[in-house]
C-alpha positions in Angstrom: 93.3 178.8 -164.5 95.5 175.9 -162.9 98.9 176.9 -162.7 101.8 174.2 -161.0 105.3 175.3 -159.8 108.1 174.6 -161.5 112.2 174.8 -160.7 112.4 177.8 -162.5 110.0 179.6 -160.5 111.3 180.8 -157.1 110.1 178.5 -154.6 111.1 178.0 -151.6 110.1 176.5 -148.1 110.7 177.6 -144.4 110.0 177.3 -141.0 110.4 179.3 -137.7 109.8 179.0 -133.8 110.6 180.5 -131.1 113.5 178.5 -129.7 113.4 180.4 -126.0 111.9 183.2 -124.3 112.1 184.8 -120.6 109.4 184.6 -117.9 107.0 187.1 -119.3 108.0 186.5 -123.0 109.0 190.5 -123.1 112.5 188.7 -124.6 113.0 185.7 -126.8 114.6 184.2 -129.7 113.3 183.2 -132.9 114.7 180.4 -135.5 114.3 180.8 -139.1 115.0 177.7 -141.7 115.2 178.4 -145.2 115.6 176.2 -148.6 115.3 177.3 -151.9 116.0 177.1 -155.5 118.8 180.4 -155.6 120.3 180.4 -158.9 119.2 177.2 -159.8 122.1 175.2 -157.5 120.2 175.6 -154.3 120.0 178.1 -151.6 120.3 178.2 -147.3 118.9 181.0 -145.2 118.9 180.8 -141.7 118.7 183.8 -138.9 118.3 184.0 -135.1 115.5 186.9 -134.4 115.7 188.4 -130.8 112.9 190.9 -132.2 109.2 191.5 -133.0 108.9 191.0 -136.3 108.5 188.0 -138.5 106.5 185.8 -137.8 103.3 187.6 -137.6 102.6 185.3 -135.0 105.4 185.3 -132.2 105.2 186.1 -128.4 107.9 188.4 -128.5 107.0 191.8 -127.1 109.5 194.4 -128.5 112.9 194.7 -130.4 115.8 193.3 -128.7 118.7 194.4 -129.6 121.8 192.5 -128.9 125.6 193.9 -128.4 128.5 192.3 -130.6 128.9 188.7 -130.0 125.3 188.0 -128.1 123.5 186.7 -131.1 124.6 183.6 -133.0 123.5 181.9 -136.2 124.3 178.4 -138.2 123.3 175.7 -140.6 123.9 172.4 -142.0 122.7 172.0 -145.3 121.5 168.8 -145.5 120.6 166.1 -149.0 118.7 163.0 -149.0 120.7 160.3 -151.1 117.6 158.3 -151.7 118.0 156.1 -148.5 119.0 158.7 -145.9 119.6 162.2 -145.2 123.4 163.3 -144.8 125.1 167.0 -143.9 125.9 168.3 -147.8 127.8 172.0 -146.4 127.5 173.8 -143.2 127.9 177.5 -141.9 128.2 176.4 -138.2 131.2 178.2 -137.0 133.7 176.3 -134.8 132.8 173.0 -133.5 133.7 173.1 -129.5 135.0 170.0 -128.0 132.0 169.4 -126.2 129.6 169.0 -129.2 128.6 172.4 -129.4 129.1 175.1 -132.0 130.4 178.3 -132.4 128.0 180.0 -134.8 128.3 183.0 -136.7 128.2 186.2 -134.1 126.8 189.5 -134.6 129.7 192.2 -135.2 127.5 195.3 -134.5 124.7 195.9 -131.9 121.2 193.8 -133.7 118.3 191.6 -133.1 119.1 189.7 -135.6 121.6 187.4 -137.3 121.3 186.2 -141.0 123.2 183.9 -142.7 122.6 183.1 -146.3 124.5 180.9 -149.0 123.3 180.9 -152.9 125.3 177.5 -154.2 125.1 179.2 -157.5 123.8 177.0 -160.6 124.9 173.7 -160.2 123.5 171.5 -156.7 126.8 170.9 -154.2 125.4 167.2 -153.8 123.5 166.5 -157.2 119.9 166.2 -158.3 117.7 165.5 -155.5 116.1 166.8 -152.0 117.6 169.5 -149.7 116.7 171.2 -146.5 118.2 173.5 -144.0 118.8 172.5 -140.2 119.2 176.5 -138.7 120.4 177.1 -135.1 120.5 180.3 -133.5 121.8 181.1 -129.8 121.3 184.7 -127.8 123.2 185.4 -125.0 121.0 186.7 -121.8 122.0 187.1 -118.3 125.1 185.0 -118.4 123.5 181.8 -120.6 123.5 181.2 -124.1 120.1 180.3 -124.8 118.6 178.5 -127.8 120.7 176.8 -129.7 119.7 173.2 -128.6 116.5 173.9 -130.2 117.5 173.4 -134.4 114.8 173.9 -136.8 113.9 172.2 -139.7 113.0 173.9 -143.1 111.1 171.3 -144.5 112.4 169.4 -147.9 112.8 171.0 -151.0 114.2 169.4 -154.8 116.6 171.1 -156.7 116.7 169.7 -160.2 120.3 170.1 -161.4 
């Protein structure tokens, strides 16, 4: 049997790394970049993961659990017009005169920091291709860490 996917399947495409880690890797921080379908509009995931856990694959050694306000998430929400991409909506927090970003913080003690947006059924930007650009920042020792390392979700069309 051959089957193909189609927009009203839930489909979706992601990527993560990890974006920093300590000397002997027993803390870090992961970036997760998310695009899908949602409800048929589009859909943005992105989370900062100071934790073992997903994915199967990182160097991180143990859950790392952050007080309030030491793990940060964002993302632009980006649309190609045809010729070039272009930020279609962000969840990036406050932009800081120096260039950086806020991001959204952790209110209770957590190893990580999710933020997800479901554009309902009709695309903010129109028919075409869409990916998320995720950032996520921990704060260790004094330093933020991470956040100068943005992920890319890979592309995804959403029909509508």
């Amino acid at each position: 049997m051959f089957t193909t996917a189609t927009t009203a399947q839930a489909h979706y495409v992601y990527q993560s790394d990890e974006v920093w880690a300590n000397t002997d890797s027993s803390k870090c921080l992961y970036t997760y970049a998310e695009v899908s379908h949602g409800s048929g509009g589009g859909y943005a995931r992105a989370y900062g993961l100071a934790s073992s856990g997903i994915p199967l694959t990182q160097a991180c050694i143990m859950v790392w659990n952050r007080p309030p306000g030491n793990l940060k998430a964002g993302f632009q929400y980006f649309f190609h017009d045809g010729t070039q991409w272009g930020v279609c909506r962000q969840l990036m927090g406050t932009q800081n005169p120096d260039g950086t970003w806020s991001g959204y913080s952790n209110t209770t003690e957590t190893s990580r920091m999710e933020l997800n947006y479901d554009f309902g059924v009709v695309s903010p930007c129109g028919w075409g291709y869409y990916a998320t650009k995720a950032g996520s920042n921990v704060y260790y020792g004094g330093t933020w860490y991470g956040g100068n390392v943005p992920i890319w979700s890979g592309q995804h069309i959403i029909e509508n």
